[in-house]
C-alpha positions in Angstrom: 0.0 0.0 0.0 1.2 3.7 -0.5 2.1 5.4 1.8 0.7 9.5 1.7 2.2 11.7 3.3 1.1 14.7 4.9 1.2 18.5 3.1 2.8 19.6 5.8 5.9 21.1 3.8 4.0 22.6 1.2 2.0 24.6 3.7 5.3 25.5 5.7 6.6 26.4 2.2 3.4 28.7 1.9 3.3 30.3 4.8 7.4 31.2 4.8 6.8 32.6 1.2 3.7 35.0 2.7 6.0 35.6 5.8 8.9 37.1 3.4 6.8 39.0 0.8 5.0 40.4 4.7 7.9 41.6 6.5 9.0 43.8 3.0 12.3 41.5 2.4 14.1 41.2 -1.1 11.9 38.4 -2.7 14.0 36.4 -5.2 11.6 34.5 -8.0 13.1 32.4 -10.8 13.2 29.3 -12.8 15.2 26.1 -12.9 16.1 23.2 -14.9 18.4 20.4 -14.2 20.3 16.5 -15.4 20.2 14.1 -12.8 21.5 11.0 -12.1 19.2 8.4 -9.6 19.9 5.3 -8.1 18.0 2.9 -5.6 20.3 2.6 -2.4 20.5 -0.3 -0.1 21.4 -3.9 -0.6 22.6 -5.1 -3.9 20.9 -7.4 -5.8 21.6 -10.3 -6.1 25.0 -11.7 -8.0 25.3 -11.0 -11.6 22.6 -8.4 -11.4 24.5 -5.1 -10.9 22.8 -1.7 -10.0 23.0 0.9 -12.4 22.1 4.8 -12.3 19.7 6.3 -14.3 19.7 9.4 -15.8 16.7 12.0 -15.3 15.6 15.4 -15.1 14.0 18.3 -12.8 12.4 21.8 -14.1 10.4 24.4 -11.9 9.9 27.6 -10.2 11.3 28.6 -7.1 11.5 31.7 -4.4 13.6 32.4 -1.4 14.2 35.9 0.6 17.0 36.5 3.2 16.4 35.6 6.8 19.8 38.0 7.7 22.9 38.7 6.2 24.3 35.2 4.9 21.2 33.1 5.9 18.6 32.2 3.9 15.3 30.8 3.2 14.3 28.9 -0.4 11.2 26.8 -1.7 11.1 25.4 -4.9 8.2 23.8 -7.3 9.5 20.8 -9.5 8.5 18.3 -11.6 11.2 15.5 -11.9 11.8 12.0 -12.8 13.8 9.8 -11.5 14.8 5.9 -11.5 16.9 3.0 -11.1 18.4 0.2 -13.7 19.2 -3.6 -12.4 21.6 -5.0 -15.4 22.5 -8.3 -16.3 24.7 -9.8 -18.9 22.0 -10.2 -20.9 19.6 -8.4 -19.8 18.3 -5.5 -18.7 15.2 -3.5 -16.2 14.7 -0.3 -15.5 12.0 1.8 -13.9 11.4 5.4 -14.0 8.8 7.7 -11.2 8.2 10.9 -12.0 7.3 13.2 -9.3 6.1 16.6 -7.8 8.9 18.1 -5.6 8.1 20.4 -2.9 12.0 21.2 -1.5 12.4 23.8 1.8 15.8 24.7 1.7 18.1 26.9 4.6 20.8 28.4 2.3 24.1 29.8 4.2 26.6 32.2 2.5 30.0 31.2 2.3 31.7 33.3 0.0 30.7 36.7 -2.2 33.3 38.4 -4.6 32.5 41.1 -6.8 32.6 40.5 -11.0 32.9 43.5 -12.9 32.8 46.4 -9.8 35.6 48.1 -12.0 33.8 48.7 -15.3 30.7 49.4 -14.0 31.4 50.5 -9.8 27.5 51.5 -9.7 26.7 47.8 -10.3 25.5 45.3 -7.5 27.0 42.5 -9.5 28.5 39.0 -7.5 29.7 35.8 -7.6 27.7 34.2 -4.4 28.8 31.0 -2.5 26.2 29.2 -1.2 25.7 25.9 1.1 22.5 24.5 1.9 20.5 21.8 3.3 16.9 20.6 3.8 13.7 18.6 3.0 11.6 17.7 -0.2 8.3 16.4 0.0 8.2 14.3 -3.5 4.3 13.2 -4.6 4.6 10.0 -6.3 2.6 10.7 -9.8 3.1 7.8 -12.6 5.9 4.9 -12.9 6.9 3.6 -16.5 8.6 -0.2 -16.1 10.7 -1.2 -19.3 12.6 -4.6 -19.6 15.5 -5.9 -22.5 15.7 -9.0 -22.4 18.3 -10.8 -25.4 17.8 -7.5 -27.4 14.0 -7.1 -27.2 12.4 -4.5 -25.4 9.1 -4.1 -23.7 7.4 -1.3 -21.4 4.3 -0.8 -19.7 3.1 1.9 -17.1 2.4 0.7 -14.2 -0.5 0.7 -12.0 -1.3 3.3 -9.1 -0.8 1.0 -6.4 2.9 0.0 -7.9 4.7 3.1 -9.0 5.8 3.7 -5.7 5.2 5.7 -3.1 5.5 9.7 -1.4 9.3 10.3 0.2 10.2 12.5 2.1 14.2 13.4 1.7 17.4 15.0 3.2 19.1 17.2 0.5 22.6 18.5 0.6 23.8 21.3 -1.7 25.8 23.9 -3.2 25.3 27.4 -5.4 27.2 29.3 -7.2 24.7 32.6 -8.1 26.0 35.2 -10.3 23.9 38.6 -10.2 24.2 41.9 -11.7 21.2 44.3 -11.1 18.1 42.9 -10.6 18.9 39.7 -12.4 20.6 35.9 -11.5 22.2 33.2 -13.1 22.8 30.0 -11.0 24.3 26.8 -10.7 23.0 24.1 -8.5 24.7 20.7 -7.3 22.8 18.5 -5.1 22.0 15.1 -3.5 19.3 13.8 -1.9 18.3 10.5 -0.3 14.6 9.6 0.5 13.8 8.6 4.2 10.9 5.9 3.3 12.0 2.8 1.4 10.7 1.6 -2.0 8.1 -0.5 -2.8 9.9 -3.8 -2.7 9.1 -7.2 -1.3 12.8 -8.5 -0.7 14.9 -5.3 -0.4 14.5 -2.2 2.3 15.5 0.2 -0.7 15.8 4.4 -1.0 15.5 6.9 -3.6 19.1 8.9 -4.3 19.8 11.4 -6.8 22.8 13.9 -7.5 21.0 16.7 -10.0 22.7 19.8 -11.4 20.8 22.7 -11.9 20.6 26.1 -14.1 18.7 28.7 -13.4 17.8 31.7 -14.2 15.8 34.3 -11.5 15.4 38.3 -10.3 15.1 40.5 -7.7 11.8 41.9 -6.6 12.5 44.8 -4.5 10.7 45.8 -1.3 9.5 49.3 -0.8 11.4 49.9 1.9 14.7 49.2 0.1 13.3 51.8 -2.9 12.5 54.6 -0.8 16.5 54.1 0.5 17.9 54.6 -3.4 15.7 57.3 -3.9 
């Protein structure tokens, strides 16, 4: 049976975003897309079957705001999919989830240097370090099963009740933003690993993924901060 989670994150994720755009912080709003690479971990299976990654994607929206002068607060909206591949000599299965993601991430500062401050010196433009951690509420929404077997190939979608279940994960990270202006490019590593195990009747199994992002994003200003430039 599935388990179903609580939408507890998403409302935390909510009610932090309300809470930001509230207390008049800088609001930053963007998009993101991302390659991943996912792999069930736990036991192997069972000798010659070897356990291979598989590769994926993610694409959303996402919004954080400063909690303080390095720390920071970031939700994000994605659609992803994600999988696993056990591989034999002659044969092959693989089975991709795809999934709503609903990450809450605490972002810390590491490191800021400025770009081009000496062409332009009226410029807010950096290079941004950032580390972060958190959790991602993932809502299981379709599974796709494919087999080869001695060079023939055959997939169905699986039923509701087998294409897994909704995780809840631990995700480790780092950023690398660029911004001049009002605008942001970033680059996102990351790795998660879900807390609940797979659907499996022999294995205790987990999701895991390493994803690398680019996004794009931009400032919204608060009133407060325009009346200062004024």
């Amino acid at each position: 049976m599935r388990r179903r989670l609580p939408l507890l994150l998403p409302l935390v994720i909510l009610l932090a975003t309300g809470a930001g755009f509230t207390a008049g912080a800088e609001v930053l709003v963007g998009a993101k897309k991302a390659v991943n690479l996912s792999v069930h971990v736990g036991p192997p299976p069972p000798f010659p079957k070897k356990r291979r990654p598989v590769a994926g994607w993610d694409a959303g929206v996402w919004v954080g705001f400063p909690l303080g002068s390095r720390l920071g607060v970031q939700g994000e909206w994605l659609y992803a999919s994600r999988g696993d591949r056990v591989k034999e000599e002659d044969s092959s299965v693989k089975i991709i989830y795809t999934y709503f993601d609903l990450p809450l991430l605490l972002k810390w500062e590491v490191g800021r240097w400025s770009v081009i401050r000496l062409l332009a010196p009226q410029a807010e433009d950096f290079l941004t370090a950032r580390l972060y951690g958190g959790l991602r509420y993932s809502k299981s929404l379709s599974g796709l099963y494919s087999e080869e077997i001695d060079g023939l190939y055959n997939s169905w979608i699986l039923p509701e009740e087998d294409y897994g279940q909704d995780d809840l994960s631990l995700v480790l990270g780092a950023e690398w933003q660029v911004s001049f202006l009002h605008h942001l490019v970033l680059v996102d590593l990351r790795y998660a690993v879900g807390f609940f195990g797979v659907d499996h009747p022999e294995m205790d199994l987990h999701h895991s993924a390493l994803s690398l992002f680019l996004g794009y994003g931009f400032r919204l200003k608060s009133e407060e901060r325009r009346r200062r430039r004024r």
